[in-house]
C-alpha positions as CSV (number, residue, x, y, z in Angstrom):
1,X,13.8,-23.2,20.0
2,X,14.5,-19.9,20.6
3,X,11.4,-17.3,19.8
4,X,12.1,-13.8,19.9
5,X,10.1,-10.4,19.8
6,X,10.0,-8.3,16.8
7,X,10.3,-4.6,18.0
8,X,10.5,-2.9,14.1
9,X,11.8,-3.5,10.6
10,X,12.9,-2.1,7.9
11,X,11.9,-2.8,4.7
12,X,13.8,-1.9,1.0
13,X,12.7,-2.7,-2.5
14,X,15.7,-2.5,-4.9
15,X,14.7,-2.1,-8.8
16,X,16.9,-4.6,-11.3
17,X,17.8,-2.2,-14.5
18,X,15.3,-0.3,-16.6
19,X,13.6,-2.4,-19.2
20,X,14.7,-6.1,-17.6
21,X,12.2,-8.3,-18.1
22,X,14.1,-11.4,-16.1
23,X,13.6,-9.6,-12.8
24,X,11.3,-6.7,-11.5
25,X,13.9,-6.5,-8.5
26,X,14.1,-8.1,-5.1
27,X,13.5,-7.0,-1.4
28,X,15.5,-7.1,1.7
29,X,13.8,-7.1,5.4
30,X,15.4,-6.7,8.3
31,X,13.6,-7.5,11.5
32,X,15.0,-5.9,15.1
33,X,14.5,-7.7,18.0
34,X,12.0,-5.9,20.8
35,X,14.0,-6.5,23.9
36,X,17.6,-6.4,22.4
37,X,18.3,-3.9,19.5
38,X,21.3,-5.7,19.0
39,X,19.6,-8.9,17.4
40,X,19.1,-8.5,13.7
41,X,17.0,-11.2,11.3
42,X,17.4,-10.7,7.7
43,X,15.1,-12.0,5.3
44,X,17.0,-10.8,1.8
45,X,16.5,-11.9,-1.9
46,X,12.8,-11.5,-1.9
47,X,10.6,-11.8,-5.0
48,X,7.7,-9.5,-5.0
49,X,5.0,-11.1,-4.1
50,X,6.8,-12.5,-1.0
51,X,8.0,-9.1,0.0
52,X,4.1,-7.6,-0.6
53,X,2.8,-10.2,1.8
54,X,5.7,-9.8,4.5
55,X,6.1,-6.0,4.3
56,X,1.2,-6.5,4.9
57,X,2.1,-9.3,7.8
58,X,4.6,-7.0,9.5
59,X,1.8,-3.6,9.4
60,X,-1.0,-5.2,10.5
61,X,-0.4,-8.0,12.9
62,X,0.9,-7.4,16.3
63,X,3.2,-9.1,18.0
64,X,5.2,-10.9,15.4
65,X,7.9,-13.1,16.3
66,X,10.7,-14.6,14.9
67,X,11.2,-18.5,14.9
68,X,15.4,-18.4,15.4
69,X,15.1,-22.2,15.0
70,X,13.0,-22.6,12.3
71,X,14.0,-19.5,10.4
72,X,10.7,-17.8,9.4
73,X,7.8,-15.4,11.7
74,X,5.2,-15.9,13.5
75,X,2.0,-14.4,14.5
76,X,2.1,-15.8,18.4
77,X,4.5,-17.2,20.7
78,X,4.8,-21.1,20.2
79,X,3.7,-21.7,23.9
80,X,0.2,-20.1,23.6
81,X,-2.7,-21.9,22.5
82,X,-3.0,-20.1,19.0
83,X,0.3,-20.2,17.9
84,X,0.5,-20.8,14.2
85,X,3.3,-20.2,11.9
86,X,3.3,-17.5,8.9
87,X,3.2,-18.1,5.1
88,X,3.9,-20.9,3.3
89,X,5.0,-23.0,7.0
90,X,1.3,-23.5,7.2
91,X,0.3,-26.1,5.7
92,X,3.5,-28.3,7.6
C-alpha cells in the first residue's frame, strides 16, 4: 500500500445548465502530493454533498493522506495507532 502526503488541492464546482433539474452540477478535486508535486489524485464526478464534505475534510484536518491502494483519503498514516479511513470507508 502506498500512502502518500497531501501538500494542497484544488477544488472546482462546475454548474449543469440554468434551470436543470436532473443535476445541480458536479465537482472535481485534485489532490497534490506534499513531497512530490509531480503526483496528482483526482477525485472527479462529484455530487454535492460529497464534494461539501471533502472540500470541509481537506480545510480542517491536517495531514491528509491519500490511500494510492485503496483509492480514497485519510486522516492519519496507516502505520500509526489512530489511523482510520475517511467517509463512507468507515464502517468497512
Amino acid at each position: 500500500m502506498a500512502v502518500v502526503a497531501i501538500g494542497n488541492y484544488y477544488a472546482e464546482w462546475e454548474p449543469v445548465g440554468v434551470g436543470s433539474r436532473e443535476k445541480c452540477g458536479v465537482g472535481k478535486i485534485v489532490l497534490r502530493s506534499a513531497t512530490h508535486l509531480s503526483e496528482l489524485y483526482w477525485l472527479t464526478n462529484l455530487g454535492p454533498d460529497d464534494f461539501r464534505i471533502l472540500l470541509k475534510l481537506l480545510q480542517t484536518e491536517s495531514p491528509i493522506y491519500w490511500d494510492t491502494e485503496a483509492g480514497h483519503l485519510r486522516t492519519a498514516h496507516p502505520q500509526t495507532v489512530n489511523a482510520e479511513p475517511v467517509g463512507e470507508q468507515e464502517g468497512r
